[in-house]
N, C-alpha and C positions, 0 to 999 in steps of 0.2 A: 178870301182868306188865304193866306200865306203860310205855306208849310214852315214851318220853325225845324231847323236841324239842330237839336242839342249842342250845347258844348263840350266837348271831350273831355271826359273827367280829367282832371290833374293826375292818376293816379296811372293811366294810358301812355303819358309821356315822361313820366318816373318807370313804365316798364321797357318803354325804349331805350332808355339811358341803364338800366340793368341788362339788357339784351347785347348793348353795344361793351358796355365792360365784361361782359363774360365773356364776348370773341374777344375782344382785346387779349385779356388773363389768357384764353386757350392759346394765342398766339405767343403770347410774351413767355406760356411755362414750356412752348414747343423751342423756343428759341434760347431759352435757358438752361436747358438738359443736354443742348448739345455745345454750351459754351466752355471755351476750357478756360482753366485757372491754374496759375503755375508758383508754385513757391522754393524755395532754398531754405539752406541750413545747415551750421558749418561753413558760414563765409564760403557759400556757394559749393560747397563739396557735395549737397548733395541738391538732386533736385527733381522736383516728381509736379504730374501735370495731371489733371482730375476735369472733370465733364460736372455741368449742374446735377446729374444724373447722380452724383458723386462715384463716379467708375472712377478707375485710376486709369491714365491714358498713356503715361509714360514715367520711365524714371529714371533718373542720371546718377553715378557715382562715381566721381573723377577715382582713378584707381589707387593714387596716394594715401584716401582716407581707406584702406580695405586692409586691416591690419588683424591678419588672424589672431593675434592673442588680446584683442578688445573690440570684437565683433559684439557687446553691449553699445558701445558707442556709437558706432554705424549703426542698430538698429533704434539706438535714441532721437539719432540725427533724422532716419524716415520717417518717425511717428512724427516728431515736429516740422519739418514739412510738408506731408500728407496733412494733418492739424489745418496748419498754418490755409492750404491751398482751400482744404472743404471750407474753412472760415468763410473765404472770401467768395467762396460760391455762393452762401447762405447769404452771407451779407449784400451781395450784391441781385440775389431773389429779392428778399425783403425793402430793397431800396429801391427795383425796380415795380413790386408790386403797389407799392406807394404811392406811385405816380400815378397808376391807374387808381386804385380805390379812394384814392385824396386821401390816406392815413384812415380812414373808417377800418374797426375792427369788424369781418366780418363773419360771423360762425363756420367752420368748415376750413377756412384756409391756413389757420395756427396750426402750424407741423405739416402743410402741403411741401414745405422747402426744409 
């Protein structure tokens, strides 16, 4: 008689494929906090640069818009491109997370980015 070795549950090679997406994820959220994002506003007057991390990495203001008696304006002009820059960081977490999970929602990761 002939030893018979089981077949490997299905449930074995669904935990491999959750093993390999979670390095994946680990990699992809290492490589995303250090990515930067850059945006303008004010036809380029002003311009600030942000990390997935959402740090603020740098920021530009051509000296023309720095007009002490509407120092509102300049600070309109930062919040919309800091805005504008974190946007694009998010957005492009979530489009990269996509790829790996195939669009499955998965508990835990809504509000990791």
């Amino acid at each position: 008689m002939k030893a018979r070795i089981p077949n490997q549950p299905a449930g074995g090679n669904m935990m491999k494929r959750i093993q390999e997406m979670q390095a994946n994820m680990q990699t992809l959220q290492e490589e995303l906090a250090v990515a930067e994002y850059s945006a303008t506003s004010g036809g380029g007057a002003v311009d600030v640069t942000v990390n997935g991390s959402h740090e603020i990495k740098a920021v530009k203001i051509k000296p023309e818009v720095v007009d002490p008696e509407d120092v509102e304006m300049l600070e309109d002009m930062l919040i919309a491109a800091l805005n504008e820059a974190m946007r694009k960081a998010d957005e492009t977490a979530e489009r990269e997370m996509g790829k790996i999970t195939g669009g499955l929602n998965i508990p835990g990761l809504n509000g990791m980015f």
